[in-house]
C-alpha positions in Angstrom: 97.8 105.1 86.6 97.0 102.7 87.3 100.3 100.4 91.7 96.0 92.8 97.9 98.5 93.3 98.6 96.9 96.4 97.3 96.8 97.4 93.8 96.4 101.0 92.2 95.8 103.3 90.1 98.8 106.4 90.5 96.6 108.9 91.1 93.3 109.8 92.5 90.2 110.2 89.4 88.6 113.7 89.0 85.8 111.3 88.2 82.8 111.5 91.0 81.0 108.1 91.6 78.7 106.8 93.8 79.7 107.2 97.9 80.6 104.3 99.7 78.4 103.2 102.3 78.8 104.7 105.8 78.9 100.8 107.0 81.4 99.9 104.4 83.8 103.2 105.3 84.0 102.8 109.0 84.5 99.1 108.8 87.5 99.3 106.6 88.6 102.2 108.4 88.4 99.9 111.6 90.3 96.7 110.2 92.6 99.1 108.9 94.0 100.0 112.2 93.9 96.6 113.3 96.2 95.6 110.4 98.9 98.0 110.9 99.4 96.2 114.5 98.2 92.3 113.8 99.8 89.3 112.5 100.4 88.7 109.0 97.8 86.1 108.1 95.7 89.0 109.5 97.6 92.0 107.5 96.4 89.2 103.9 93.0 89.4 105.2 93.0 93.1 105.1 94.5 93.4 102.0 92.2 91.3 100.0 89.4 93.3 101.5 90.6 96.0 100.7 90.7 95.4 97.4 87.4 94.2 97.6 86.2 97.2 98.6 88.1 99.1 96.3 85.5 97.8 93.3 82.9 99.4 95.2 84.5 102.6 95.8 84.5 105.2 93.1 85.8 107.7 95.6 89.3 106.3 96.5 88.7 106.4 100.2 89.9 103.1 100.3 93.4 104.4 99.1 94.3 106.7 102.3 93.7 103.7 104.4 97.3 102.0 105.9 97.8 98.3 104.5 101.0 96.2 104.7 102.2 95.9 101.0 103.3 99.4 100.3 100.2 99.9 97.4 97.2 102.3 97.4 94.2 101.9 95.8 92.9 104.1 93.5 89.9 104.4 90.4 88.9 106.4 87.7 85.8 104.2 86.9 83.1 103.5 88.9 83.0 100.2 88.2 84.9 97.7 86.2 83.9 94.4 84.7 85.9 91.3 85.3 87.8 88.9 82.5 88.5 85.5 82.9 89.8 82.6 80.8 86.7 82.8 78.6 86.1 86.5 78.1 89.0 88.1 78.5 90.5 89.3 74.5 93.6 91.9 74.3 93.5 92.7 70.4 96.6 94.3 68.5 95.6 96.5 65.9 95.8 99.9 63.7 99.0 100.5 62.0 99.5 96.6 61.7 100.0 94.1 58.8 98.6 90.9 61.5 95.9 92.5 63.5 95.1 90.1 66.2 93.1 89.3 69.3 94.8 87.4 72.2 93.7 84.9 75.1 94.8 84.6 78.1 95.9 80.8 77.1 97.5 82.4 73.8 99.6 84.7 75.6 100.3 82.5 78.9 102.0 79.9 75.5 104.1 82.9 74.7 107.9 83.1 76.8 107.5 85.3 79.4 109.7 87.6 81.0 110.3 87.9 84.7 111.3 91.4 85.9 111.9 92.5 89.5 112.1 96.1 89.8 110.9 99.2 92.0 107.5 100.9 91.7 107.3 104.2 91.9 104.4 106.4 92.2 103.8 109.8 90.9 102.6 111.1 94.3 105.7 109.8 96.2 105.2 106.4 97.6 107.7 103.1 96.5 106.8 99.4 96.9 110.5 98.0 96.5 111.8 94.5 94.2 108.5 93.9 93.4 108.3 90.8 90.6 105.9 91.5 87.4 106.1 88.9 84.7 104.4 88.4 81.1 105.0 88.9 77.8 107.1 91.4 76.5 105.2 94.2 74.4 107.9 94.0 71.7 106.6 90.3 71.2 103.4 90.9 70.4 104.2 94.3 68.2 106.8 91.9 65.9 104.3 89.3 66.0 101.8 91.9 64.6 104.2 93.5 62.0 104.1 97.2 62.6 103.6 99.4 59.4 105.9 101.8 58.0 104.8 105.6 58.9 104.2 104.0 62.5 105.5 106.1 65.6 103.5 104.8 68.7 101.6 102.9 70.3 98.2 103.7 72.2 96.9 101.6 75.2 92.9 101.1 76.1 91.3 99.1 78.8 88.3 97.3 79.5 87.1 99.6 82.5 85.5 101.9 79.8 87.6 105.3 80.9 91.7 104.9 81.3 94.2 105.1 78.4 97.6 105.0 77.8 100.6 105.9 75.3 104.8 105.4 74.9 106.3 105.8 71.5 107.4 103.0 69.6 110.7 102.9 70.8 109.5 103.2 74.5 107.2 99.9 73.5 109.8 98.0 72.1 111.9 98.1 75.3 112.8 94.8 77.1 111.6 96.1 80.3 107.7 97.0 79.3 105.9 93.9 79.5 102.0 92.8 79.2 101.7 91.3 82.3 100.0 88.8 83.7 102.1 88.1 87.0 102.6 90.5 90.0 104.5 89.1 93.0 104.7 85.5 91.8 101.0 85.1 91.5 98.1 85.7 88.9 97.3 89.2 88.5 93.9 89.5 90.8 91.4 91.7 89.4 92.3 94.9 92.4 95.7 94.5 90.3 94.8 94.9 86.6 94.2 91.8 86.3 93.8 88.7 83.8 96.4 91.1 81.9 98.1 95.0 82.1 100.8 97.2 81.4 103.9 97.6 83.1 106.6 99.9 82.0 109.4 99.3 84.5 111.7 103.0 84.4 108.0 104.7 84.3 106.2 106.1 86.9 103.5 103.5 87.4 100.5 105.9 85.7 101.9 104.2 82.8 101.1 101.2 83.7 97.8 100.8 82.9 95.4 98.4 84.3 92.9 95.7 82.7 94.4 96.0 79.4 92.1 95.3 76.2 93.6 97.3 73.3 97.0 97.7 72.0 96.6 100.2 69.1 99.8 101.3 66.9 99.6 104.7 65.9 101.4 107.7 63.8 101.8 109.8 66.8 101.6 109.5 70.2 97.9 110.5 71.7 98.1 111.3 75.5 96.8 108.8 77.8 93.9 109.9 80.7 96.5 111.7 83.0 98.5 113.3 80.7 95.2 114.8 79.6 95.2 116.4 83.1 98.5 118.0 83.4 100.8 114.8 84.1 103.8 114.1 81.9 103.4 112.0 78.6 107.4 110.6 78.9 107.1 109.7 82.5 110.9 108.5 83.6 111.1 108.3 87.1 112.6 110.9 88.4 113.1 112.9 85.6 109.5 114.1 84.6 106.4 115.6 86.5 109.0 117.4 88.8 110.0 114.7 91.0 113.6 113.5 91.3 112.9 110.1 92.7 115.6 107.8 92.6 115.1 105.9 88.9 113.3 102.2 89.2 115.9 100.6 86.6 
C-alpha cells in the first residue's frame, strides 16, 4: 500500500527497521502540534518534513502524527533509493511480444490522463478529489503486445520489498494509470515518486509506490499485503470487510 502533503503506504510493515532518533521523534511530534493550529505556509512546512522524516523512519511513527493533507505515512522498507531523470527505468516485460524499458522523458511524451478521484485507505481514512495524472497502464501493455495465454499483470518497485498484482482486465481499465502527477505537481519521492501505481476504485494498497517493474503474467501472484491476509481484488468497499463508500 502504498496514500507532503503526506504520502503513504496503506498499511503499517511487519518489517522492523532501525528506531528513529529520540531527537528526531520528539521534534516531529512537536511541529506536529504546532501544524494542526498554524497558518498554512506553516501546515507546507510540516508536511514536507514529514516526509522527510518518513525516509528515515522504518518504524512508521511518523504516520500517527496529525498533518493537514488527509495522508499518513507509512514503510515497508527501511530505506529506499531515489530515481531521477537519469536513473529512473520502469521496464515492461514477461508475457510480452515488445519488452521495454521506459524513461521518465519517454513516458512524460506519452498522452496522459488526468483523474480526480477519492483515496481510500484500507484502515479507514479518505483524502477527497485528489488529482493523479500519467499514463494509462492499458498504454503501455498495447504498446508491449501482451501474449496469448496471458491473464495478469504483476507490479515490482525499486524499494527492494513491495509488490503488486490486478488481472489483466483490472489493468486494462481507464482509471489505473502509471502516474507521475499527484495534486497537480510532480510526484515527490514521500509520494512514489518519479513514477507509481494508481488504481482509482482500489483501496490505495494497490497503488504501489516507486514503480520499476510491470511484469505480464499467466496468473495473478499476490502482492506484499495480500501475502499478509489483505484482499487480492481490493474494490472499495466491497473487499477486506469494509463498506466504504466506492472512490469511482
Amino acid at each position: 500500500m502504498n496514500p507532503e502533503q503526506p504520502e503513504a503506504f496503506e498499511a503499517k510493515g511487519e518489517e522492523k527497521g532501525r528506531p528513529i532518533g529520540r531527537r528526531v521523534l520528539l521534534g516531529t511530534i512537536g511541529l506536529g502540534a504546532l501544524g494542526v493550529v498554524t497558518a498554512p505556509t506553516l501546515q507546507r512546512g510540516l508536511e514536507s518534513f514529514l516526509a522527510n522524516a518518513s525516509d528515515k523512519d522504518p518504524t512508521g511513527l511518523t504516520g500517527l502524527l496529525p498533518n493537514g493533507g488527509g495522508f499518513r505515512y507509512y514503510s515497508v522498507a527501511a530505506s529506499v533509493p531515489r530515481k531521477d531523470d537519469r536513473t529512473f527505468r520502469l521496464t515492461v516485460d514477461g508475457l510480452v511480444d515488445r519488452p521495454r524499458a521506459y524513461t521518465l522523458a519517454d513516458l512524460r511524451a506519452l498522452p496522459q490522463t488526468r483523474l480526480v478521484r477519492d483515496v481510500q485507505c484500507v484502515t479507514g481514512w479518505r483524502v477527497p478529489e485528489t488529482p493523479f495524472e500519467g499514463v494509462r497502464l492499458s498504454r503501455l501493455l498495447d504498446a508491449a503486445g501482451v501474449r496469448r495465454g496471458a491473464g495478469a499483470v504483476r507490479f515490482t518497485c525499486f524499494d527492494g520489498t513491495y509488490s503488486e498484482s490486478l488481472t489483466l482486465d483490472q489493468a486494462r481499465r481507464a482509471d489505473v494509470l502509471v502516474a507521475l502527477r499527484m495534486q497537480d505537481k510532480d510526484l515527490s519521492h514521500a509520494h512514489g515518486g518519479p513514477a507509481r501505481l494508481y488504481v482509482a476504485p482500489m483501496y490505495f494498497y494497490k497503488s504501489a509506490k516507486w514503480l520499476s517493474g510491470i511484469t505480464v503474467t499467466q496468473h495473478v501472484r499476490p502482492g506484499y499485503w495480500e501475502e499478509r491476509g489483505y484482499d487480492v481484488d481490493a474494490w472499495v468497499g466491497r473487499s477486506n470487510g469494509r463498506d466504504d463508500e466506492p472512490t469511482s
